[in-house]
C-alpha positions as CSV (number, residue, x, y, z in Angstrom):
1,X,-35.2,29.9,12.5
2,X,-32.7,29.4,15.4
3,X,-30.5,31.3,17.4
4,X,-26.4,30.7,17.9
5,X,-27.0,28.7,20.7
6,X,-29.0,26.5,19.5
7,X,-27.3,26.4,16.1
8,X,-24.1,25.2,18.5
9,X,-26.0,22.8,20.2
10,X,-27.2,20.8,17.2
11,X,-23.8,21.2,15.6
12,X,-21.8,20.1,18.7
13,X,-19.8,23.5,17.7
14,X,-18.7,26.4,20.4
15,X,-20.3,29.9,19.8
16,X,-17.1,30.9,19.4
17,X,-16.1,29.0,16.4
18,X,-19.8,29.7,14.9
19,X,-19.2,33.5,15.4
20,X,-16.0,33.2,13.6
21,X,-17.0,31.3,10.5
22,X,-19.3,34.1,10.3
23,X,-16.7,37.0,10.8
24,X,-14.7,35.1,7.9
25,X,-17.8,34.9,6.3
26,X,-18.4,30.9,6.1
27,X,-21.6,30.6,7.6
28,X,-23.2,34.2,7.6
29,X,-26.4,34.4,9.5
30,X,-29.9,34.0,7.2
31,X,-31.4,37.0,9.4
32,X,-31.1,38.6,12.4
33,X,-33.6,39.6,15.4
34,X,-35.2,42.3,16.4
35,X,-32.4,42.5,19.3
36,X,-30.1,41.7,17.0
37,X,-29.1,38.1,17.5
38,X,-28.3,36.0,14.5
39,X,-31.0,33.6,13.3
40,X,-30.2,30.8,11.1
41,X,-32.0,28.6,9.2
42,X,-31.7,24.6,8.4
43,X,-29.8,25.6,5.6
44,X,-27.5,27.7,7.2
45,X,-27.2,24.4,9.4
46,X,-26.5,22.3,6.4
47,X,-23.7,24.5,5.7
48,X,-22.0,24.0,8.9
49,X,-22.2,20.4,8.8
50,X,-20.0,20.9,5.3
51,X,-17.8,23.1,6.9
52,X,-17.7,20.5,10.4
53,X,-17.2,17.6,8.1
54,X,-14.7,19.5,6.5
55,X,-12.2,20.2,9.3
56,X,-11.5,16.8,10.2
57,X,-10.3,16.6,6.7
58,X,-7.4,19.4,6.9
59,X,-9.2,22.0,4.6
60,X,-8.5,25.5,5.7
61,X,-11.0,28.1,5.8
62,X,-9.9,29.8,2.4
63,X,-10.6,25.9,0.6
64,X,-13.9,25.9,2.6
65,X,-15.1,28.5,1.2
66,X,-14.2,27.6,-2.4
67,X,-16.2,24.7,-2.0
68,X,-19.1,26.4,-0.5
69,X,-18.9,28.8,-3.5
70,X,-18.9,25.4,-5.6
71,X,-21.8,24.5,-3.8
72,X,-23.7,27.8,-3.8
73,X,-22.9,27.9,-7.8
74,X,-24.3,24.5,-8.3
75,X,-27.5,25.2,-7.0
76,X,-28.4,27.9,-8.6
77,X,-27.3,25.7,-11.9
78,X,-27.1,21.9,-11.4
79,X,-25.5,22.0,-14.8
80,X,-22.5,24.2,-14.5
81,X,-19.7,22.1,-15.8
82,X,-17.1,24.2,-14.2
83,X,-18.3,23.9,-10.5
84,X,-18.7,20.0,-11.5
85,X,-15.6,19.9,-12.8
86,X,-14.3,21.7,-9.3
87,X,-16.5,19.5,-7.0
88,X,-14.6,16.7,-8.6
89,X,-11.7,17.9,-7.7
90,X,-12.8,18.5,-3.9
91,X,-14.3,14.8,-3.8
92,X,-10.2,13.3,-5.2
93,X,-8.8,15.9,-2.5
94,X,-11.4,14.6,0.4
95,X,-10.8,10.9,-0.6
96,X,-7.3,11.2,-0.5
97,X,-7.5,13.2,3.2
98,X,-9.6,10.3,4.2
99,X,-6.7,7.8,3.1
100,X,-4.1,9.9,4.9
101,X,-6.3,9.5,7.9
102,X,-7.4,5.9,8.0
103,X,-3.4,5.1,7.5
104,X,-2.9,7.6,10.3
105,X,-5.4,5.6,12.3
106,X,-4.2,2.6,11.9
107,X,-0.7,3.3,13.4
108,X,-2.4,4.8,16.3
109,X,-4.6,1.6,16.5
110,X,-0.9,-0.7,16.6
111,X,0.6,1.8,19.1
112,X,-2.2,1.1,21.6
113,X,-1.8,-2.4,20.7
114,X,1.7,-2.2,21.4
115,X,0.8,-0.6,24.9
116,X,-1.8,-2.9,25.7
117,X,0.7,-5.6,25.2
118,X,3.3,-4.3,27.7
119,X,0.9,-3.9,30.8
């Protein structure tokens, strides 16, 4: 088990945003301490590294959450069709974000060329 902080750390994530996804209830804490601070576990760590990777990507809290639910569904049952048929769905979405960004990077990457070229 680890604490928030350390939780952050790992994550490269503020408190803050940790205490919110927990608030919105993203990444609700395994357990808690006797004083009261959240403890998390490597799962709960996994999680956050879905909803990290995530971000980057455009999803907003209400789609990472579906997915988690997708997620949580699948393993409890590795066969359920529907949350396969849904994690499809997430993977075209992602893959298609990812296009929209490597596009995106690639005009930044020519308008630093374009600088470079004028010094």
């Amino acid at each position: 088990m680890m604490q928030i902080g350390e939780l952050a750390d790992r994550a490269g994530m503020s408190l803050r945003t940790i205490r919110h996804y927990d608030e919105v209830g993203l990444l609700v804490p395994t357990g808690r301490s006797e004083g009261g601070f959240r403890l998390y576990t490597e799962a709960d760590f996994s999680r956050l590294m879905v909803i990290r990777r995530m971000k980057p990507l455009g999803f907003s809290l209400d789609e990472m959450a579906a997915l988690l639910r997708v997620v949580d569904r699948l393993d409890v049952d590795a066969d359920d069709q529907e949350a396969r048929a849904e994690l499809a769905a997430f993977v075209a979405q992602a893959t298609e974000r990812r296009t929209k960004l490597e596009q995106q990077l690639a005009m930044a990457d020519e308008f630093v060329d374009l600088l470079r070229r004028r010094q």
